[in-house]
PLY file of the C-alpha trace (Angstrom):
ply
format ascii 1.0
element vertex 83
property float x
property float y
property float z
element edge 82
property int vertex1
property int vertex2
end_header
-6.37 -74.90 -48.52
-5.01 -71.56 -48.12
-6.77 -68.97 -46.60
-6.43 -64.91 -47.30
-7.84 -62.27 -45.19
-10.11 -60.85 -47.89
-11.65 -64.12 -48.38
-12.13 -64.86 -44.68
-15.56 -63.67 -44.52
-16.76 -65.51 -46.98
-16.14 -69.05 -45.37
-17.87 -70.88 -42.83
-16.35 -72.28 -39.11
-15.90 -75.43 -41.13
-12.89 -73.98 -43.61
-10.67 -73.25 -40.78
-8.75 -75.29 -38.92
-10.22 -75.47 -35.40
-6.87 -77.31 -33.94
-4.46 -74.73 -35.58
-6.73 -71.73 -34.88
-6.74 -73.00 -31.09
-3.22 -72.95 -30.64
-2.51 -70.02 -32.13
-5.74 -67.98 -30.10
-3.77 -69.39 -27.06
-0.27 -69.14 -27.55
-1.08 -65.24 -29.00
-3.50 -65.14 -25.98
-0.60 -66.09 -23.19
2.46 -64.31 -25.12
0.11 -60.93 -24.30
0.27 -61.94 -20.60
-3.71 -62.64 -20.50
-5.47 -65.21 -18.57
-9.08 -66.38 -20.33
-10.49 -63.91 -18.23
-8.88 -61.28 -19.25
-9.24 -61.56 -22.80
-12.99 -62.72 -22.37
-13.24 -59.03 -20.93
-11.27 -56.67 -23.17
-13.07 -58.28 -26.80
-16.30 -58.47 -25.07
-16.87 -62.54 -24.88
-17.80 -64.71 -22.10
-14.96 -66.70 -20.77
-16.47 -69.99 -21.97
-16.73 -68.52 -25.41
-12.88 -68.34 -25.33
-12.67 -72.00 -23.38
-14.45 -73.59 -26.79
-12.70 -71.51 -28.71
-9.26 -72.33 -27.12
-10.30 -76.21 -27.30
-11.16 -76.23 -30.78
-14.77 -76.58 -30.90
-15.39 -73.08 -31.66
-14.14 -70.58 -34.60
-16.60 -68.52 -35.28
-14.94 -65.71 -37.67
-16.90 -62.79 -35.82
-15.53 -64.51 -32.56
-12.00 -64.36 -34.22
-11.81 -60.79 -35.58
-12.87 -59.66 -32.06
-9.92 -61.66 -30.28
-7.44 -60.55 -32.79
-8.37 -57.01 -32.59
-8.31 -57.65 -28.50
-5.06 -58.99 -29.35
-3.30 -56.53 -31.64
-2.86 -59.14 -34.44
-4.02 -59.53 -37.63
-7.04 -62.21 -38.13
-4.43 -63.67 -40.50
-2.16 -64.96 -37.70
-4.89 -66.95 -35.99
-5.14 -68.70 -39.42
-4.23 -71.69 -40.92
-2.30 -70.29 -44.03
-1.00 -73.58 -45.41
-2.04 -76.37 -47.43
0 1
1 2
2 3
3 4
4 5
5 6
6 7
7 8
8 9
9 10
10 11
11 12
12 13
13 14
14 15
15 16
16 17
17 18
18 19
19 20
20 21
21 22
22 23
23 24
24 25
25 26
26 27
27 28
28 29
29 30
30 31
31 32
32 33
33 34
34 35
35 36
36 37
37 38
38 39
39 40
40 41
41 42
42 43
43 44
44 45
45 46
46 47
47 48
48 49
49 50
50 51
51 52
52 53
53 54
54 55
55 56
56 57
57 58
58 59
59 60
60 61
61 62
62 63
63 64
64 65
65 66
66 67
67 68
68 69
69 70
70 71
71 72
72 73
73 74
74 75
75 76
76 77
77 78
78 79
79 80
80 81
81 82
């Protein structure tokens, strides 16, 4: 499935891939030099919010845009974009 930011609000935690989406939150997360803690505090989540977010049981798209924005990437680069 691929997935386009102008379509991203219309799908559901279950259209995205939790695994990918994980990875990517974290290595985009590190690569700014932020611990969970830090990014929990500059896009306004708890830190355990992050955690299941980080470990794949989370990916809530509201929870993504504010990470990405906290992050200074587009929501598109936390996404799985191919098939």
């Amino acid at each position: 499935m691929s997935i386009a930011v102008n379509n991203f609000d219309n799908l559901g935690a279950g259209a995205i891939a939790g695994a990918t989406v994980a990875s990517r939150v974290k290595a985009y997360r590190e690569s700014a030099g932020y611990s969970i803690e830090d990014l929990a505090v500059t896009c306004g989540l708890a830190n355990s919010e992050i955690a299941a977010i980080e470990d794949g049981s989370d990916a809530d798209p509201a929870k993504l845009r504010r990470i990405a924005a906290a992050l200074q990437v587009p929501v598109s680069a936390l996404l799985e974009t191919e098939v």
